[in-house]
N, C-alpha and C positions, 0 to 999 in steps of 0.2 A: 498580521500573522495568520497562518494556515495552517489548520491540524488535522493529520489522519489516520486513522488504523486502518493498517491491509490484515487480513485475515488469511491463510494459507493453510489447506489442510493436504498436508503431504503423502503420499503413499510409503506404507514404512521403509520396506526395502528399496527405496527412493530417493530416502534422507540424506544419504552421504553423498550423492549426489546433487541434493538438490542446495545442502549447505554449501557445496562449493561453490555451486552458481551465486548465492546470495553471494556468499564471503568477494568476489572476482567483481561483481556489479558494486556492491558498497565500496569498495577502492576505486573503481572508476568515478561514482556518483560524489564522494569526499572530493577528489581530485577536478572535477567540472562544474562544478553545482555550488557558487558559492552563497544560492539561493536557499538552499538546502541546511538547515540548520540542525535540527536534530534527523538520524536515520539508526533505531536502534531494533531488532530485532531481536526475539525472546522466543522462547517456546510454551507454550501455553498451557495445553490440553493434549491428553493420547488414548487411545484406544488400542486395541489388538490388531485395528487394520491400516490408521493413518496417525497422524502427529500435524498438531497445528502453530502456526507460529505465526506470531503476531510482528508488523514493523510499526513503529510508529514513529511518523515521518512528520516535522516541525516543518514550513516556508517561512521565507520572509512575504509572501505575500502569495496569491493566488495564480500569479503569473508563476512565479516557479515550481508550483504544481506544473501548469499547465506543459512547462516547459522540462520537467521531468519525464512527464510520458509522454516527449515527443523525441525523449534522445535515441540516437540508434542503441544504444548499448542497453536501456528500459527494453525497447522493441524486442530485439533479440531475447532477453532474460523472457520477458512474456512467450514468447516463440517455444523456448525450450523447456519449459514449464506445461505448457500445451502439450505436448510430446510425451503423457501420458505420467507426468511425473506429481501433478494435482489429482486428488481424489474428486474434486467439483471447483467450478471457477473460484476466483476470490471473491472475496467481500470487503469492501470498502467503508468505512465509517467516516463522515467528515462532521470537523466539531465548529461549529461558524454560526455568526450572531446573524446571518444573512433572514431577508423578510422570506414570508413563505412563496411569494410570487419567484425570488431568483433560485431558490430551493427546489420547486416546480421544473424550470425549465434544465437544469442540470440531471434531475429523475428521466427525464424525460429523452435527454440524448445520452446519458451512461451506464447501464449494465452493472448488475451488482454494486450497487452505490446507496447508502442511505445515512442519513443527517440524523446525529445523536440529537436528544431531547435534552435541552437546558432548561436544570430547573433553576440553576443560579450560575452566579460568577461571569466573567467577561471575558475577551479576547482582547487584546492592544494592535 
């Protein structure tokens, strides 16, 4: 199993926009992804300027990560997010029993990515 938080801080006057992008991508990623186990989206945090919303996306394993941000229809959602509708990139949280050497090299090739600290409990 593969666990993540995406972090998204949206531009306010953005939002109604930018929840339909989500809403349009979550029914494509349900409908192709049957790697894709949980994809639940929440709103978090607001301020006066942006609204943050968190997805937290379950795998069956790390290949369907991987193969999540390689669909066209992820592609595109990232594309039009870009397009001025993020207040700053996302942030990625990954929760994994991984040693710190395969931790290393994924820092190393991905952009806004960093690995929650376990102080307890396990992954399956």
């Amino acid at each position: 199993m593969f666990f993540i938080e995406v972090f998204e801080r949206v531009h306010r006057d953005r939002e109604s926009e930018y929840l339909q992008l989500s809403r349009d991508n979550d029914i494509i990623v349900r409908q192709n992804e049957p790697g894709m186990l949980i994809h639940i989206q929440t709103r978090v945090a607001e301020d006066d300027v942006s609204v943050t919303y968190r997805w937290q996306e379950t795998y069956t394993d790390v290949d369907a990560f991987r193969l999540h941000r390689q669909t066209p229809n992820v592609q595109a959602h990232m594309e039009q997010l870009a397009d001025g509708i993020l207040v700053e990139p996302i942030s990625i949280v990954v929760y994994c029993d991984w040693p710190e050497e395969r931790q290393r090299k994924w820092l190393e090739r991905t952009e806004n990515l960093s690995f929650a600290t376990l102080a307890s409990g396990y992954l399956r």
